[in-house]
C-alpha positions as CSV (number, residue, x, y, z in Angstrom):
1,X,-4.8,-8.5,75.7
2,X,-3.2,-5.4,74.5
3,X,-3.4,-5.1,70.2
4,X,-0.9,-3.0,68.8
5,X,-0.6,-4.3,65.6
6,X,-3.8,-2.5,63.6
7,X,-1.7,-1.9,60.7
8,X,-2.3,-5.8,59.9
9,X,-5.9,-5.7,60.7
10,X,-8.4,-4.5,63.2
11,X,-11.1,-6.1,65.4
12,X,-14.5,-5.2,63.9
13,X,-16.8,-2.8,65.2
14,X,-19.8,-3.5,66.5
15,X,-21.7,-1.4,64.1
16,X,-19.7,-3.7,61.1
17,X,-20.6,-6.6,63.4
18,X,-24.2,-5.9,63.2
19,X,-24.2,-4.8,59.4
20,X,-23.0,-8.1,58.2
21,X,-26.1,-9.7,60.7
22,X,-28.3,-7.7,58.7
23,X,-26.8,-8.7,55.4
24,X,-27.6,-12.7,56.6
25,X,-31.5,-11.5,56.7
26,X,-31.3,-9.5,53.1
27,X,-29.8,-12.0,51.3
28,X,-30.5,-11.9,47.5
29,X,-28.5,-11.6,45.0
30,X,-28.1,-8.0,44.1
31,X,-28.1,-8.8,40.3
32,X,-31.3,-10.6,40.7
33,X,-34.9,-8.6,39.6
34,X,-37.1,-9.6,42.3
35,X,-37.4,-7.6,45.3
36,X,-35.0,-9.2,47.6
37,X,-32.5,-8.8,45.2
38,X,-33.4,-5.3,44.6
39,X,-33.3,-4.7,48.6
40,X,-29.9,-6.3,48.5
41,X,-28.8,-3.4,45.8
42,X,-30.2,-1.0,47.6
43,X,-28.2,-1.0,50.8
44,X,-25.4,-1.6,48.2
45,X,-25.8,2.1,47.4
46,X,-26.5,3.0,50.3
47,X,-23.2,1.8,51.3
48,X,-21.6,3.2,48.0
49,X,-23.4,6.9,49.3
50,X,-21.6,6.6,52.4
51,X,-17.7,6.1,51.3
52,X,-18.2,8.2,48.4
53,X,-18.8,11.4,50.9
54,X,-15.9,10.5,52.9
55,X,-13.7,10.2,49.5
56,X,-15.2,13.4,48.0
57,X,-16.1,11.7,45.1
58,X,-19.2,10.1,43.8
59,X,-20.6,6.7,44.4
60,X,-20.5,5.5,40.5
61,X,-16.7,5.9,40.8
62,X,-16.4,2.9,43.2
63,X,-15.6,-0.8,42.5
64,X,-15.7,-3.1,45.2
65,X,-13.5,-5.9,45.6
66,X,-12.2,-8.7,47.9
67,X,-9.4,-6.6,49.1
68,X,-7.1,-3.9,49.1
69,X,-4.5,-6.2,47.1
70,X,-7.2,-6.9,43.7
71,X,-7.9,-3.5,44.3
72,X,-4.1,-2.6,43.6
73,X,-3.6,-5.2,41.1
74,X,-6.7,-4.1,39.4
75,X,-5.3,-0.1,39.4
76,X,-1.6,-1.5,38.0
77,X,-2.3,-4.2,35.6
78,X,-6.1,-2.7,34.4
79,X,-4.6,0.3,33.5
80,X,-1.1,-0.4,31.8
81,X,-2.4,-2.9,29.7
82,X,-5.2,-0.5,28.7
83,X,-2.9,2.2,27.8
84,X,0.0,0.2,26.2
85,X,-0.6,1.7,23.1
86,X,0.2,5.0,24.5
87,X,3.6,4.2,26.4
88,X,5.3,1.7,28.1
89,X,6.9,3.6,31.7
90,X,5.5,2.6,34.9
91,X,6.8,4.3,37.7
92,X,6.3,3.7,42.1
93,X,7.9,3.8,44.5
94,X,10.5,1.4,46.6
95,X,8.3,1.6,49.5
96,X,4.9,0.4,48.3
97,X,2.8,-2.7,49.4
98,X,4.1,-5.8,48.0
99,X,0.6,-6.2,45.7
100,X,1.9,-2.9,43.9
101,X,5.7,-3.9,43.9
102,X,5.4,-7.4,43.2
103,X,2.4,-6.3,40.4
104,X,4.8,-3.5,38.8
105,X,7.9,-6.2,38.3
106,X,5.7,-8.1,36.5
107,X,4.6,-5.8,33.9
108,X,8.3,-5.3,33.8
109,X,8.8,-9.0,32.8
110,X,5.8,-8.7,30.8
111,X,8.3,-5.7,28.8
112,X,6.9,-2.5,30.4
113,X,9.7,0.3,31.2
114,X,9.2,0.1,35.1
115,X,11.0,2.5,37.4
116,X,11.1,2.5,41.4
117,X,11.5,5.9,42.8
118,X,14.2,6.6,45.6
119,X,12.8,7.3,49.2
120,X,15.2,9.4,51.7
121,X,16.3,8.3,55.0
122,X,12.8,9.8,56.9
123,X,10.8,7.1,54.6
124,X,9.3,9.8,52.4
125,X,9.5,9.7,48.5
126,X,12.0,12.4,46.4
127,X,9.6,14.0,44.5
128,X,12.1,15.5,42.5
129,X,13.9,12.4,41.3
130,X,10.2,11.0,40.5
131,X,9.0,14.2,38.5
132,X,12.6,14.0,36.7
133,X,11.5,10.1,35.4
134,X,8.5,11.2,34.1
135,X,8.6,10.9,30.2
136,X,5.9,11.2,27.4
137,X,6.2,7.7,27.4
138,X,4.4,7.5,31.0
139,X,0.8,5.7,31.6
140,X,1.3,4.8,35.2
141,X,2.6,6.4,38.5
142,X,1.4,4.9,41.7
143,X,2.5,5.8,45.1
144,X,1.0,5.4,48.4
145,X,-0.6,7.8,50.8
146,X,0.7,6.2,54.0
147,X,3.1,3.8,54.6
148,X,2.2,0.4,56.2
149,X,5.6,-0.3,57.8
150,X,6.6,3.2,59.0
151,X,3.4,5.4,59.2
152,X,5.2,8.2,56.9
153,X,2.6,9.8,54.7
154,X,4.2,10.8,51.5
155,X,3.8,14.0,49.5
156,X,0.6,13.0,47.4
157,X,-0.5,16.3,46.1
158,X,3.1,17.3,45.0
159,X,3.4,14.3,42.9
160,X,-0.1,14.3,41.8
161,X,0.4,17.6,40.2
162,X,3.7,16.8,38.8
163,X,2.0,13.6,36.9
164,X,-0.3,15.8,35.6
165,X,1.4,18.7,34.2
166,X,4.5,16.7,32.6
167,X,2.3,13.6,31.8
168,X,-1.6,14.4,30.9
169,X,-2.4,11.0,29.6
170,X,-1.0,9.2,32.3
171,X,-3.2,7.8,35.1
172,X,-1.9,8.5,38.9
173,X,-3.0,5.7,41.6
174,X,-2.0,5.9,45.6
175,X,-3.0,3.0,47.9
176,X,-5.0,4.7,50.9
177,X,-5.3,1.4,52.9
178,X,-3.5,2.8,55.6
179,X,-4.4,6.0,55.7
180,X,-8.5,5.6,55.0
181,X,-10.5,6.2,58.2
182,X,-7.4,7.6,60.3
183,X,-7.0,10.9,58.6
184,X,-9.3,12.8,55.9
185,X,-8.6,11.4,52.6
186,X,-10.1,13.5,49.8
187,X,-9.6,12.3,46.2
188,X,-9.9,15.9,45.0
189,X,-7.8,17.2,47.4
190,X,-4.7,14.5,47.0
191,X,-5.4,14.7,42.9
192,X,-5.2,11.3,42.2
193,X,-7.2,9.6,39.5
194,X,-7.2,6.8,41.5
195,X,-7.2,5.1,45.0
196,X,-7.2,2.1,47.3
197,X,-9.0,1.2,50.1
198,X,-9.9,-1.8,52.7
199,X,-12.0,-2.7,54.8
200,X,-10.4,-4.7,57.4
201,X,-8.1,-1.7,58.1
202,X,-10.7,0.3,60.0
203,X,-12.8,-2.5,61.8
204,X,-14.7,-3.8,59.0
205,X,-14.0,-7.4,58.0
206,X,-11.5,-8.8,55.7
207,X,-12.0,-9.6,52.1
208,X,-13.2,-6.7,50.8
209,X,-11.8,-3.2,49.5
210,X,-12.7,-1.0,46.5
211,X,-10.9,0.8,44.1
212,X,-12.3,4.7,43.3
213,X,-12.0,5.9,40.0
214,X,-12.7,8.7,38.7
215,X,-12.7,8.0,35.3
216,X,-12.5,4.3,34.7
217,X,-9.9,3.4,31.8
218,X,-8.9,-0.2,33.0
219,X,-9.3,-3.4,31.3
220,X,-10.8,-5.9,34.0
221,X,-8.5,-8.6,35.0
222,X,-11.3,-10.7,35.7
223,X,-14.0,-12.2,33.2
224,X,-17.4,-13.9,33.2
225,X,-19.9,-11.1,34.7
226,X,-21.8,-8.1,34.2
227,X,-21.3,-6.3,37.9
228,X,-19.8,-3.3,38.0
229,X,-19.9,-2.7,34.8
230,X,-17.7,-5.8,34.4
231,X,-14.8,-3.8,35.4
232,X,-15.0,-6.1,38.3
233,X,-17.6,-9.0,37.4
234,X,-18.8,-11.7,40.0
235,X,-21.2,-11.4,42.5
236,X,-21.2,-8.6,45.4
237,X,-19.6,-9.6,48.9
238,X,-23.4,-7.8,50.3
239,X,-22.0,-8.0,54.0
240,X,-18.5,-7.3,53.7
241,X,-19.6,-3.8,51.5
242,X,-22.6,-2.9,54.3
243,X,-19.8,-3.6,57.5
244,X,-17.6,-1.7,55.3
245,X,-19.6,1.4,55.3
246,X,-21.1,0.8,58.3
247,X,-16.8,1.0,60.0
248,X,-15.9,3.4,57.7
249,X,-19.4,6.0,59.2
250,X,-18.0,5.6,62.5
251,X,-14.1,6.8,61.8
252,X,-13.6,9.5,63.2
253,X,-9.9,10.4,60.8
254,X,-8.0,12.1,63.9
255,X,-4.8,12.4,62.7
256,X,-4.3,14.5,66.0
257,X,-5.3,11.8,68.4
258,X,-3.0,9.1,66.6
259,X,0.0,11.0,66.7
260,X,-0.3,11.8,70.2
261,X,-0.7,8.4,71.3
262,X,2.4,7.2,68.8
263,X,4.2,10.3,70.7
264,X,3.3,8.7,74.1
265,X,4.8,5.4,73.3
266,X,7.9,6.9,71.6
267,X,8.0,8.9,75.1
268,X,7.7,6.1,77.2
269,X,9.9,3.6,75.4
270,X,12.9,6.7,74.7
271,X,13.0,7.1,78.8
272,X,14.0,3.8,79.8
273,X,16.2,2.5,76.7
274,X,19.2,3.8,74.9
275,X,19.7,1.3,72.6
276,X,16.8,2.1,70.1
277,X,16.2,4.2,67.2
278,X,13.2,5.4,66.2
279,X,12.2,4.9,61.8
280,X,10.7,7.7,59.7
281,X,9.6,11.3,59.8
282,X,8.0,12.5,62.9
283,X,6.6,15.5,61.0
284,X,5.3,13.8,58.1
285,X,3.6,11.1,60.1
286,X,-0.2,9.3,60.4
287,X,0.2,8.7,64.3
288,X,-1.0,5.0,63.4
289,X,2.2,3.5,63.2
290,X,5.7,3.7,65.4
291,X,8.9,1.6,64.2
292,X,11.0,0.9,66.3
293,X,14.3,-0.7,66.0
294,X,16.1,-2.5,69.0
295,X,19.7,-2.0,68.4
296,X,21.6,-5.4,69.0
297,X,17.7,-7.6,69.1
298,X,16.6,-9.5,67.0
299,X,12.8,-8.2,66.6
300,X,11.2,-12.2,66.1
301,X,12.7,-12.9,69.8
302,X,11.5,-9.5,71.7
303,X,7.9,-10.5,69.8
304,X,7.4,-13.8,71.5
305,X,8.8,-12.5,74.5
306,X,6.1,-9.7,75.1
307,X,3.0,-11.8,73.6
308,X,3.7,-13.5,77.1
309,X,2.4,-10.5,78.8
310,X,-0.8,-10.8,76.1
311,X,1.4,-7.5,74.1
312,X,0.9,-8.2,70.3
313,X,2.9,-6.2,67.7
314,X,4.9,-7.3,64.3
315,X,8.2,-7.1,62.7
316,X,6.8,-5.2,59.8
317,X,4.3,-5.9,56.5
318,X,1.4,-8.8,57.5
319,X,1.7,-9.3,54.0
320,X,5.7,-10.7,53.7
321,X,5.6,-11.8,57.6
322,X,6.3,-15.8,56.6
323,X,9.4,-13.9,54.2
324,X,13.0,-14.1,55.6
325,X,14.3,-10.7,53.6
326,X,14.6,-8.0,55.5
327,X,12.0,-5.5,55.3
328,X,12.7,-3.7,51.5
329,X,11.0,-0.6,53.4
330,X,13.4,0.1,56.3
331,X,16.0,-1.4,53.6
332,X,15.3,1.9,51.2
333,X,15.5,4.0,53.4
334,X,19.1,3.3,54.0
335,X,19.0,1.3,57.8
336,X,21.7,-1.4,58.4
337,X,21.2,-4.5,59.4
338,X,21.3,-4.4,62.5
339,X,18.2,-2.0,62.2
340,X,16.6,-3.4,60.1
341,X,17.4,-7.1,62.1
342,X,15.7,-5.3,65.5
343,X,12.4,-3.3,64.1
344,X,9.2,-3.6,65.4
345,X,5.9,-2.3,64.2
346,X,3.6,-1.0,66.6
347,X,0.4,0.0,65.6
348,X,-3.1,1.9,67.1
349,X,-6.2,1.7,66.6
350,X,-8.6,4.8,67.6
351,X,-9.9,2.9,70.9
352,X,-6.5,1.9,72.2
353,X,-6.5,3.5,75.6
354,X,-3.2,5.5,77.4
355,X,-3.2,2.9,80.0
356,X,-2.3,0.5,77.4
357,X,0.6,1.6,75.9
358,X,1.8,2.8,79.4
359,X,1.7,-0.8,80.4
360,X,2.4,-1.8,76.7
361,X,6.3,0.3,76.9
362,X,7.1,-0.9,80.1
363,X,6.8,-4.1,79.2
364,X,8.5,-4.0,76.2
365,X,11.5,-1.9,77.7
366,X,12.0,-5.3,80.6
367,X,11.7,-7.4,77.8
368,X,14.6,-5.7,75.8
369,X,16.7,-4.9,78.4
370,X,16.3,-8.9,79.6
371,X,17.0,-9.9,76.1
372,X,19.9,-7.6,75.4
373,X,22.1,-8.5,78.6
374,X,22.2,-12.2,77.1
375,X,22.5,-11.3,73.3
């Protein structure tokens, strides 16, 4: 078997593997006052200690959730509704995960100003056009570090700053699920108030994530509690937080190393076919993710047709996979549909080996060129 498709999840490590066995031995409650509820809050911190560092930040800042999605709709809905009395604007962009797009329309419904920023044809975000939306009237701007579909990481720290000199009230927020454990994210460095980030991304497990914050202004969106100082009440997933950490400890963020195994593929798939077109900036790129459309293909066929040869990759977001619109992604940033009709996702994972995607490309290119002499 050959996995390219790590942007949708990752097989856990063994280090998160053995984390959540330990987690089956200490298995109070970590609310409880005896000691093995005590223990259990210990390695909690412990675990805290350890993302902090690789955020920058400190551990009281983090709130752990089931997921990079509550973690999102936490950041959007905690904060507007906490700061409605201050302004109504909400601004992202048209690229982001649907649980910030999909959370953003509904505080429009709900009678929020909402605005979607414009992305240009390499996938990346005008900062200009955003800074020029920015109004008094602004509590909200998130936008995310990496994309999921395209790999294109987007100019943070410019719009960070812009936020914060035009709007100094307003809270900024980017989603670092993509980007978290496969190059150095820094919450001081990107100067956001607020980020994202999941577990299941980097070979941890799936359902659990944690929003940082580094000053916590947010009503909760759940109830009935006292953890985390009830910003996020109900009991701690213990084993999903300590294989968090435990994945996160052994990441070794080089952005170097992902690009030049993205450039391999791109290499190896360019030589052999000429009827494909390559999606988002090269230069502002994580190396974890290539997109690639097939000109004249429809992606769902060429899929089935390489999982025969034990290839896995997608035709974009996990997240809207079972969703017959075309990817609203590749769809901003201007592709037809033909383009947008052929794109596939492939995605690496630190430990995916040359000889893979040699293997992986040739593959593919038979595949295509089989499929596209009977299309």
């Amino acid at each position: 078997m050959i996995y390219l498709d790590n942007a949708a999840t990752t097989k856990p490590c063994r280090a998160a593997i053995d984390a959540m066995c330990s987690a089956a031995e200490e298995f109070g409650n970590p609310s409880s006052l005896h000691g093995m509820g005590l223990r259990a809050e210990k390695l909690i911190t412990a675990a805290r200690d350890t993302l902090a560092k690789m955020l920058g930040g400190d551990r009281k800042n983090i709130y752990f959730t089931s997921g990079g999605t509550e973690a999102n709709n936490l950041a959007v809905f905690g904060t507007a509704h906490r700061l409605a009395k201050q302004g109504r604007r909400v601004i992202t962009s048209e690229i982001e995960h649907p649980s910030v797009i999909e959370a953003v329309h509904r505080l429009g419904e709900e009678g929020f100003d909402t605005v979607f920023a414009d992305v240009d044809g390499n996938g990346r975000v005008d900062t200009e056009k955003l800074a020029a939306s920015l109004t008094p009237d602004t509590i909200f701007v998130s936008v995310m570090h990496t994309n999921n579909e395209t790999g294109v990481v987007q100019p943070i720290e410019e719009i960070a700053a812009a936020v914060h000199e035009k709007c100094p009230k307003a809270i900024f927020h980017t989603d670092c699920v993509q980007s978290f454990g496969k190059m150095p994210v820094n919450i001081n460095r990107l100067g956001a108030d607020m980020l994202t980030i999941s577990a299941h991304k980097i070979h941890g497990f799936k359902g659990c994530g944690a929003l940082y914050m580094k000053n916590p202004r947010i009503t909760p969106v759940l109830y009935g509690g006292e953890q985390q100082s009830e910003i996020r009440p109900g009991t701690e997933n213990v084993g999903g937080i300590l294989a968090f950490a435990a994945a996160a400890a052994e990441c070794g963020c080089d952005t170097e190393e992902f690009r030049r195994k993205r450039g391999l593929m791109k290499r190896r798939l360019s030589e052999r076919l000429d009827f494909i077109r390559f999606n988002g900036s090269d230069e502002h790129n994580s190396g974890s993710v290539l997109n690639v459309s097939f000109l004249g293909i429809k992606a769902e066929i060429l899929l089935h047709a390489i999982e025969r040869h034990g290839i896995y990759v997608s035709t974009g977001s996990a997240c809207s996979s079972h969703k017959p619109q075309p990817s609203h992604v590749l769809t901003a940033m201007g592709l037809d549909g033909a383009a947008v009709g052929g794109a596939v996702r492939i995605s690496f994972a630190a430990s995916t080996t040359d000889e893979e995607i040699i293997f992986a490309a040739e593959k593919i290119a038979d595949e295509a060129e089989t499929i596209k002499r009977y299309m």
